[in-house]
N, C-alpha and C positions, 0 to 999 in steps of 0.2 A: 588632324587626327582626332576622333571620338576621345572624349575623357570615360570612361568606363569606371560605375561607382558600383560600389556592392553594399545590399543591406543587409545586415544581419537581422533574421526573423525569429524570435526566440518562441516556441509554445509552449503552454504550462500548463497542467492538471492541477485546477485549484478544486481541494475536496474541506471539507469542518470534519473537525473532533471537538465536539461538545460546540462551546459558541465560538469556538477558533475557527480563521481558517488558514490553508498550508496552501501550498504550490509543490510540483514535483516538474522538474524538466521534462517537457513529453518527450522527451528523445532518450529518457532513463525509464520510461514504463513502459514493460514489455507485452501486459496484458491486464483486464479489469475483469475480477471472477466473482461471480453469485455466490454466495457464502454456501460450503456443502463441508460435509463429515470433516472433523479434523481430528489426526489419531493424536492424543497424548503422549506425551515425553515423561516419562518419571523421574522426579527429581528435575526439573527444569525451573528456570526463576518464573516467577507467578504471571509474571507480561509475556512467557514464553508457551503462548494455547496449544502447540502441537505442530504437527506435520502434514503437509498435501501430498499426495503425488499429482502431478501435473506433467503428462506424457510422459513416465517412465521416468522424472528425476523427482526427488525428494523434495521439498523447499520448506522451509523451516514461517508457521505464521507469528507474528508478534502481535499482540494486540498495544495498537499505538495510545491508548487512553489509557493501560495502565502504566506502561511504558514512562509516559510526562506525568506520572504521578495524580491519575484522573478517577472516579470512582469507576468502579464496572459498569458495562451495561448489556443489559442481552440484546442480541442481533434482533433487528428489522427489517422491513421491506431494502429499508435505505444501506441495509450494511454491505458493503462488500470486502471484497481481498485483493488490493493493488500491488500487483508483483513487479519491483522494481531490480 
């Protein structure tokens, strides 16, 4: 009888914030979006940029550099919005 072995294959989304870099489970990102309009929250904590609609549901953006305590930075060619 065959021994039957299994391998577990794991992928990862490695992205940098500033000279950092991160990893996200590619089986937790659901999509990787062009940076476009985001409406303001009044009253929202300062890491908190706003809202997208993305097919008719709401999704709340964080900006992760102010989030870990990072200076600001304005978006780039290289910015995006990774919705996890």
């Amino acid at each position: 009888m065959a021994n039957k072995e299994t391998v577990d294959i794991n992928s990862h989304l490695i992205f940098k914030i500033g000279k950092e870099k991160f990893a996200a489970n590619a089986s937790k990102v659901q999509r990787i979006l062009e940076m476009q309009p985001i409406t303001t929250v009044p009253k929202a904590q300062v890491y908190m940029k706003g809202v997208i609609n993305l097919m008719g549901k709401v999704l709340p953006v964080i900006d992760a550099r102010l989030k870990m305590g990072l200076p600001e930075k304005e978006p780039d060619n290289n910015t995006c919005i990774i919705v996890l």
